[in-house]
Backbone bond lengths (Angstrom), bond angles and torsions (degrees), N, CA, C in turn:
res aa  C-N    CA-C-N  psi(-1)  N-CA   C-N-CA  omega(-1)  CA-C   N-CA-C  phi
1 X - - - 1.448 - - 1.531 110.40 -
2 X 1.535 126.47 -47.56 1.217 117.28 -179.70 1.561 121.81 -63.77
3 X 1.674 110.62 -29.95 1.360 117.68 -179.70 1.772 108.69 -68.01
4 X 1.703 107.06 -4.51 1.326 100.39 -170.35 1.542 99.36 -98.31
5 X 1.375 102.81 -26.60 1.293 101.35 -175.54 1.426 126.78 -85.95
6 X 1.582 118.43 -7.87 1.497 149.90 162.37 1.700 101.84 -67.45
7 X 1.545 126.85 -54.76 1.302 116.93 143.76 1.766 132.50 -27.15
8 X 0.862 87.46 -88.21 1.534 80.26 169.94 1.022 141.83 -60.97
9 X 1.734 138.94 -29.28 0.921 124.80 110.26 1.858 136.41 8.27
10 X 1.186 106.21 -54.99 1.863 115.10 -164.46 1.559 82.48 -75.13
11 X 1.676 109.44 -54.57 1.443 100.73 -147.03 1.779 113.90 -73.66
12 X 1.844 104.71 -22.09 1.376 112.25 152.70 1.004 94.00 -28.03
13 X 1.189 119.22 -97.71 1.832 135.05 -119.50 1.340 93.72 -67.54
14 X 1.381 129.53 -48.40 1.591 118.18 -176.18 1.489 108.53 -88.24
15 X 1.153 123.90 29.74 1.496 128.75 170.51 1.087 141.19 49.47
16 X 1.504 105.27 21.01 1.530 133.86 154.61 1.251 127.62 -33.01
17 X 1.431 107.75 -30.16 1.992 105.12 -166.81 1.405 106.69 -94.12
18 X 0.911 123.95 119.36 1.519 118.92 -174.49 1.668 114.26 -140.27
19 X 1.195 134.64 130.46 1.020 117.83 -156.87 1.629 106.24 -95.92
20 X 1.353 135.58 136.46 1.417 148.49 -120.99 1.715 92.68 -128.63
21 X 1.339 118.96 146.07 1.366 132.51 128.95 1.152 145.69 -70.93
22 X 1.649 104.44 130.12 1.997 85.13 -174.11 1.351 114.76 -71.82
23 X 1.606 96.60 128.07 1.248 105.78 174.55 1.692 92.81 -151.13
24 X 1.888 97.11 -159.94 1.709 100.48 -175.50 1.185 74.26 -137.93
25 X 1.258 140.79 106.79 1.569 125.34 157.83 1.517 116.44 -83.66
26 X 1.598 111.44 -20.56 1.333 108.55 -170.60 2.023 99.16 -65.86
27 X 1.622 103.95 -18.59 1.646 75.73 177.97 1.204 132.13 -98.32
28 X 1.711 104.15 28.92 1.615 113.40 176.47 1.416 107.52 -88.50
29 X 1.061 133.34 127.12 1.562 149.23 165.60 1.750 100.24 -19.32
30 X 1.794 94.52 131.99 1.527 81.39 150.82 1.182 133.30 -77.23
31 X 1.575 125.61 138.46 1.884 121.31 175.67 1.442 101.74 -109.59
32 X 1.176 114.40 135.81 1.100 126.80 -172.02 1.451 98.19 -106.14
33 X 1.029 145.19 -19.82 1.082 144.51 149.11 1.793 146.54 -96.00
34 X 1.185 142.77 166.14 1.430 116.22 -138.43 1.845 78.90 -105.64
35 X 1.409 135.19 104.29 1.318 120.07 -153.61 1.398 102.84 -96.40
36 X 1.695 125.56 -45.37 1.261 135.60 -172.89 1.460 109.51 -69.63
37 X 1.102 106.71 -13.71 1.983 103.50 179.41 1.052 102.79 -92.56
38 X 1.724 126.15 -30.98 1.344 124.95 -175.17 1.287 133.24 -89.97
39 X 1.534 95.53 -4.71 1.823 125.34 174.93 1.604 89.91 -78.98
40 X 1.472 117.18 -67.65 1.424 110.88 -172.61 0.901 123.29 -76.87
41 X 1.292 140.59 5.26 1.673 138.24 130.18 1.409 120.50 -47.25
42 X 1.439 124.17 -46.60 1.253 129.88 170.80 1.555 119.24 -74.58
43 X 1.349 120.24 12.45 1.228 114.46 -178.29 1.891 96.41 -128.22
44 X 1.358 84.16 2.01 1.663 77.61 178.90 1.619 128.03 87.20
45 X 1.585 103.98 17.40 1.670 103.61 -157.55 1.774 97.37 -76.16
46 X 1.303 120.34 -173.44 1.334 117.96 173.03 1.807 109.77 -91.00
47 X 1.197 108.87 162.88 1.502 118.91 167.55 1.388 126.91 -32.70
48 X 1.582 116.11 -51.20 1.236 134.54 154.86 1.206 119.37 -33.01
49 X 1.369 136.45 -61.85 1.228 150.95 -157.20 1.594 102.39 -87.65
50 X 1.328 120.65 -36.69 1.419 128.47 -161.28 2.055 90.58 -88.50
51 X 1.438 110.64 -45.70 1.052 114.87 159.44 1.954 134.18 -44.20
52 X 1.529 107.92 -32.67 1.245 92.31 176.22 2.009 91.77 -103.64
53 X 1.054 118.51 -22.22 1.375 92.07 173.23 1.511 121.00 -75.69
54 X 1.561 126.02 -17.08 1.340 80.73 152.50 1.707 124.79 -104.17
55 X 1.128 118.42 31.15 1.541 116.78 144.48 1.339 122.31 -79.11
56 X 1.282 113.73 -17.89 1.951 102.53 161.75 1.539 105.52 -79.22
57 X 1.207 126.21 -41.52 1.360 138.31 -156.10 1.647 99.81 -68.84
58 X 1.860 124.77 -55.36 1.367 117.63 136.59 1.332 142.41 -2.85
59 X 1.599 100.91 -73.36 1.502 126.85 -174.16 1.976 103.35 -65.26
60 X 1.557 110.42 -52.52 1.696 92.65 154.20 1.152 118.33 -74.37
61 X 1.293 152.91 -50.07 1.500 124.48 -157.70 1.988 106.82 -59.98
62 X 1.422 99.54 -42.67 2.208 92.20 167.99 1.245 106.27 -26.01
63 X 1.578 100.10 -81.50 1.745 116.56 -156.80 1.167 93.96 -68.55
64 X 1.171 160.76 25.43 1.495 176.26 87.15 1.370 100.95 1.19
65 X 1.550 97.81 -83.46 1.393 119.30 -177.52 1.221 128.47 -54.36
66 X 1.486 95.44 -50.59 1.702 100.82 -163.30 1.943 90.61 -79.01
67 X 1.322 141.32 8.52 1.234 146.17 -171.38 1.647 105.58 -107.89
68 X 1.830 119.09 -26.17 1.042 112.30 150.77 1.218 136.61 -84.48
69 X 1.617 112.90 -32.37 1.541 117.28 160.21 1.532 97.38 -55.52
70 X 1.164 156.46 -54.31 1.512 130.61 -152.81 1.336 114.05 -66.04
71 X 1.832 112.06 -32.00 1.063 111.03 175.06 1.507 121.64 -99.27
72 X 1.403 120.60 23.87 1.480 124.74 134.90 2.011 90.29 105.07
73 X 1.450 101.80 14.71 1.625 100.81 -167.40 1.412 92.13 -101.12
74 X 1.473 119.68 75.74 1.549 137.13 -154.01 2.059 95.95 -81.33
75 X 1.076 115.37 -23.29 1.393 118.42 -175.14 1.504 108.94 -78.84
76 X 1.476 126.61 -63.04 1.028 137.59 166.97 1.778 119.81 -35.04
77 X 1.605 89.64 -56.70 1.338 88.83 -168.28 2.009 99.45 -76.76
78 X 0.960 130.92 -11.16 1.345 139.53 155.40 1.712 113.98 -36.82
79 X 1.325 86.34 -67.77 1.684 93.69 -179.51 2.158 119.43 -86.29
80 X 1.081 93.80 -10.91 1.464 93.01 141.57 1.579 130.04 -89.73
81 X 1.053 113.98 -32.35 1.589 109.95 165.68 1.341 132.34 -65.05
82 X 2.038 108.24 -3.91 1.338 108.74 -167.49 1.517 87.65 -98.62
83 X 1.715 127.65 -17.88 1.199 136.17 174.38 0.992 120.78 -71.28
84 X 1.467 136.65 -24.82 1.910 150.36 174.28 1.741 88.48 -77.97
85 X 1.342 121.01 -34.50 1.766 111.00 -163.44 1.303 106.50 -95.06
86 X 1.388 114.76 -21.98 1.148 107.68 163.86 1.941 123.23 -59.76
87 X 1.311 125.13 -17.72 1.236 153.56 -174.95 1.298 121.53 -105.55
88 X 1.274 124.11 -32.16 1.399 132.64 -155.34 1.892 103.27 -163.24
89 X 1.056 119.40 86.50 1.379 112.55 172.78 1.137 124.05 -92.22
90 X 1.657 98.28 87.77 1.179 132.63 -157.89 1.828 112.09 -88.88
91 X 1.207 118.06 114.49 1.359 110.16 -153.68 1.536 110.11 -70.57
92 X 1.328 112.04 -63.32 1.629 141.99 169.37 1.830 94.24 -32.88
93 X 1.389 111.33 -40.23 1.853 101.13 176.31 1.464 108.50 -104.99
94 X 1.282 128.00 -5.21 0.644 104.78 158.05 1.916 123.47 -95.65
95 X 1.112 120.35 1.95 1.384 131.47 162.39 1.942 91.06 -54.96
96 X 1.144 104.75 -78.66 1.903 111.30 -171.12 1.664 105.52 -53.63
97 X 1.077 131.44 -30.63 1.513 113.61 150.56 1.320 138.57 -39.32
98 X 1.254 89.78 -34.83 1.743 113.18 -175.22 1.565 103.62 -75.82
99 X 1.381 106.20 -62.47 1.265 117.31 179.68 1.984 112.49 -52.87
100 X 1.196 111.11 -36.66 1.544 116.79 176.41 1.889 113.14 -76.92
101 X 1.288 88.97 -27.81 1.880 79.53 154.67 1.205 131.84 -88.73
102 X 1.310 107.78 -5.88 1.308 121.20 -177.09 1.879 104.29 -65.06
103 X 1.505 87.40 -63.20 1.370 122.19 -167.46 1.684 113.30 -51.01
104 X 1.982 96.39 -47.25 1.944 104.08 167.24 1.002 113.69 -69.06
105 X 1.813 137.94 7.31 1.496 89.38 -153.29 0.950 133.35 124.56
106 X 1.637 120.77 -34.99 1.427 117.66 -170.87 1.473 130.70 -86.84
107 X 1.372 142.08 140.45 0.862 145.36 -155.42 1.702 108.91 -51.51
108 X 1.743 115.52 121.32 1.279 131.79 -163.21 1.805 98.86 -49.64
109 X 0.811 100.09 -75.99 1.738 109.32 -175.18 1.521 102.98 -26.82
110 X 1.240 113.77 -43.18 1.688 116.88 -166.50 1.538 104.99 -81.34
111 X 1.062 114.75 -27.86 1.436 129.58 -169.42 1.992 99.53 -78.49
112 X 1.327 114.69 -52.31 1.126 116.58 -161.75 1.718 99.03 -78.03
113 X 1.481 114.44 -41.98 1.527 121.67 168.46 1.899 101.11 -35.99
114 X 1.353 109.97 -60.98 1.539 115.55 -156.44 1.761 96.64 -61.29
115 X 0.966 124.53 -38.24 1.432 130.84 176.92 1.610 111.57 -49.87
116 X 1.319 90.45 -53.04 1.787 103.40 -172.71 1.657 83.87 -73.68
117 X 0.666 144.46 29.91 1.805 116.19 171.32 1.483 95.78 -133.72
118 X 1.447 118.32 -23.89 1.695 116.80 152.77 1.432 98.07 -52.03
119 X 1.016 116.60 -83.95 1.539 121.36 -159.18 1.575 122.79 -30.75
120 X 1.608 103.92 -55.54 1.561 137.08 138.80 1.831 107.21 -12.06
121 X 1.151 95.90 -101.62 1.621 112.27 160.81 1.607 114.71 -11.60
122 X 1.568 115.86 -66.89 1.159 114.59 -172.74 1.778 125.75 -80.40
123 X 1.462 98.21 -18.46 1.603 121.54 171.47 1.690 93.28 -53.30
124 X 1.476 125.52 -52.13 1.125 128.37 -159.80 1.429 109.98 -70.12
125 X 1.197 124.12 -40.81 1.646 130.95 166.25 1.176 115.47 -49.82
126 X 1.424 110.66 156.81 1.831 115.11 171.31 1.272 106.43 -16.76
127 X 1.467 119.75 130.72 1.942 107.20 173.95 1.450 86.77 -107.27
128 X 1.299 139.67 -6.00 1.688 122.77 153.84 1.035 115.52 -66.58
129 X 1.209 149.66 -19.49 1.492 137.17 -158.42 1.658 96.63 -105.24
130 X 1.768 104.42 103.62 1.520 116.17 161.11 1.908 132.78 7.37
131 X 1.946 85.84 -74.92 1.078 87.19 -158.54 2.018 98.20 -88.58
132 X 1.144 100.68 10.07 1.710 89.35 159.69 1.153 110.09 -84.64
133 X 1.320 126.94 -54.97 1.190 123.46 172.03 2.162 119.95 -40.32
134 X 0.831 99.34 -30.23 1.560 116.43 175.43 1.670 110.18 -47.07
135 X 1.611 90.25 -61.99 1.523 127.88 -174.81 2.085 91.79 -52.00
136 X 1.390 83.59 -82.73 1.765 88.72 -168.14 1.176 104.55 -34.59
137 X 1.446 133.32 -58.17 1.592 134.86 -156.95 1.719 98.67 -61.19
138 X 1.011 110.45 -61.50 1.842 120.61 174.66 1.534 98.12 -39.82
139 X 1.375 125.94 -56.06 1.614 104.25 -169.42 1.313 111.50 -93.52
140 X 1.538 115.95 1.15 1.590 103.84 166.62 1.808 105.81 -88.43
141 X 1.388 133.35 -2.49 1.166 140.95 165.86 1.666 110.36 -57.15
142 X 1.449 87.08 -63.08 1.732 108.36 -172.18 1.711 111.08 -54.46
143 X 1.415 98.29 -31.49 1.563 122.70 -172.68 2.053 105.40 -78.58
144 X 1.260 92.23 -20.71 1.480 101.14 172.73 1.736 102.92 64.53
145 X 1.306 121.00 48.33 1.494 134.58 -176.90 1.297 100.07 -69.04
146 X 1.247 119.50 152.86 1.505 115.15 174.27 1.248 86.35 -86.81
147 X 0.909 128.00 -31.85 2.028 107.15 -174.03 1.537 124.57 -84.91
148 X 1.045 103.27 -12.70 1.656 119.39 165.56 1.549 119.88 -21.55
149 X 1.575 93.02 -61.14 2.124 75.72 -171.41 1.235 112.18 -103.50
150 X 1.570 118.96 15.23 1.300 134.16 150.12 1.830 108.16 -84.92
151 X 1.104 116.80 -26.14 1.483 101.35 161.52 1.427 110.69 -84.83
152 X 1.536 134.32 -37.10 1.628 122.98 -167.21 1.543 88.24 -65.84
153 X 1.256 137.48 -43.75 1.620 142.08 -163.25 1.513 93.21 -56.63
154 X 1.062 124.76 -70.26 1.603 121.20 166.16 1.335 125.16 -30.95
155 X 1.336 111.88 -64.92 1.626 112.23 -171.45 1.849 94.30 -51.00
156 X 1.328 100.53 -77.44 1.341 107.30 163.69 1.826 135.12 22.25
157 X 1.107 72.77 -82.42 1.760 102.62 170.10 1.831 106.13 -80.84
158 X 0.943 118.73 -29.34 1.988 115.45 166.48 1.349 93.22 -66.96
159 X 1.231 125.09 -58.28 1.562 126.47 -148.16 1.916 96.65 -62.63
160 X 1.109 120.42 -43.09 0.958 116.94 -169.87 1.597 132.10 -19.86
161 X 1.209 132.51 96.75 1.885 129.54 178.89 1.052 87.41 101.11
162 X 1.433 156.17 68.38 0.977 151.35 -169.39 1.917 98.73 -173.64
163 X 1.253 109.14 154.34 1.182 104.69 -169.83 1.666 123.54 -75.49
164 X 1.583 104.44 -9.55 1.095 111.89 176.66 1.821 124.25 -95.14
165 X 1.499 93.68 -4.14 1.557 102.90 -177.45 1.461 118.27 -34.88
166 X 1.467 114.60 -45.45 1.492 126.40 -159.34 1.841 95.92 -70.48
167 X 1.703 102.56 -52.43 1.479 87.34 176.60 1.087 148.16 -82.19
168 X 1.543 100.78 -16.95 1.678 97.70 138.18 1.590 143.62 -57.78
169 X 1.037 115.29 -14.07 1.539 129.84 163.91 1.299 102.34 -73.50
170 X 1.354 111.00 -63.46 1.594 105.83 -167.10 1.625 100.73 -46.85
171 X 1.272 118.25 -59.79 1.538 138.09 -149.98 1.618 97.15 -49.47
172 X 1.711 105.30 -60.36 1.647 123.13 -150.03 1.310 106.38 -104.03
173 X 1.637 122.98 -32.28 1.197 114.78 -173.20 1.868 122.24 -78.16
174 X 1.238 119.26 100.88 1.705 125.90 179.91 1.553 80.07 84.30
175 X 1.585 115.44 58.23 1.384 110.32 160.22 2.132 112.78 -66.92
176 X 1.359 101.17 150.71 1.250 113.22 164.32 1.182 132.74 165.54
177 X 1.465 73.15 131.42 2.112 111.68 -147.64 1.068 99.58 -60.38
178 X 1.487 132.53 -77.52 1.316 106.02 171.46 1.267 142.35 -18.89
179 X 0.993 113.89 -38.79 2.238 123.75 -173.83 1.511 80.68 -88.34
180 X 1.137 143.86 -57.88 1.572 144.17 -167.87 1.692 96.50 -44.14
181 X 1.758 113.51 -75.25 1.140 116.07 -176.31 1.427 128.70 -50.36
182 X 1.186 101.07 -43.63 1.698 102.97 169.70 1.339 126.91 -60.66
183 X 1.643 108.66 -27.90 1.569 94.09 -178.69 1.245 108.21 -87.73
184 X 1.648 126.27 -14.26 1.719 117.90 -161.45 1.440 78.88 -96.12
185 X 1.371 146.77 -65.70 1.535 118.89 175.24 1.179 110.17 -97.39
186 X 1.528 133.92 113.00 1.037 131.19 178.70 1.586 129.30 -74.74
């Protein structure tokens, strides 16, 4: 039970949990290209319009993704997630990108780089707001930083009496990435 709740927890904090529509997205084609924004560019629509289509077009390629990661089709949903970031550089997916190259295959150096550029990424956001800080420390872990569990030890100890204390313990305290990585893609 606690390892389930150390799960959820992670995927909180990097903003994984999201609550879904029924749908099947895994059986929409991959597009490798952004097609509905680029149809209504060529037809002349306004900004507005080109603007919310590709926020639907977004909103499926996620539930896309996160519909092939559930069902363990870690490649696919890989190369749809490089298609949502191409659009939306989305930190929280792009953290699980990182983690899905990890998982195929992909060359270590590139894998540990993509981590550090979450971390990177999130350094740049509010550095008061908690759960960014949460975020960064988690992908400088994953990133295997030498300063990593001398930074979660820090946050750690800030968080303290605070409502987030517990999940930072859960998250950072006897962190390990491996047991982390394996259970969110198994």
């Amino acid at each position: 039970m606690r390892s389930l709740i150390q799960i959820l927890c992670f995927l909180l904090a990097l903003g994984l949990v999201a609550c879904r529509k029924d749908s099947h997205p895994e059986e929409m084609p991959v597009n490798r290209t952004s097609s509905f924004v680029d149809e209504k560019q060529k037809t002349g629509q306004d900004n507005f319009s080109i603007q919310i289509g590709k926020t639907e077009e977004i909103a499926l390629l996620k539930d896309r993704a996160l519909g092939l990661v559930g069902k363990g089709n870690y490649k696919t949903a890989k190369h749809v997630l490089d298609d949502v970031l191409e659009l939306d550089r989305d930190l929280s997916l792009l953290m699980l990108r990182c983690m899905l190259g990890e998982r195929t295959g992909e060359n270590g150096l590139y894998v540990q780089r993509c981590y550090q550029q979450v971390a990177e990424a999130y350094s740049e956001i509010d550095g008061e707001d908690p759960l960014n800080e949460i975020n960064r420390v988690g992908a400088l872990l994953f990133a295997r930083a030498p300063q990593a569990q001398l930074e979660a030890e820090k946050l750690m100890e800030s968080l303290k009496g605070t409502e987030l204390e517990d999940i930072s313990l859960i998250l950072f305290k006897d962190f390990d990435r491996e047991a982390y990585l394996s259970t969110i893609l198994p």
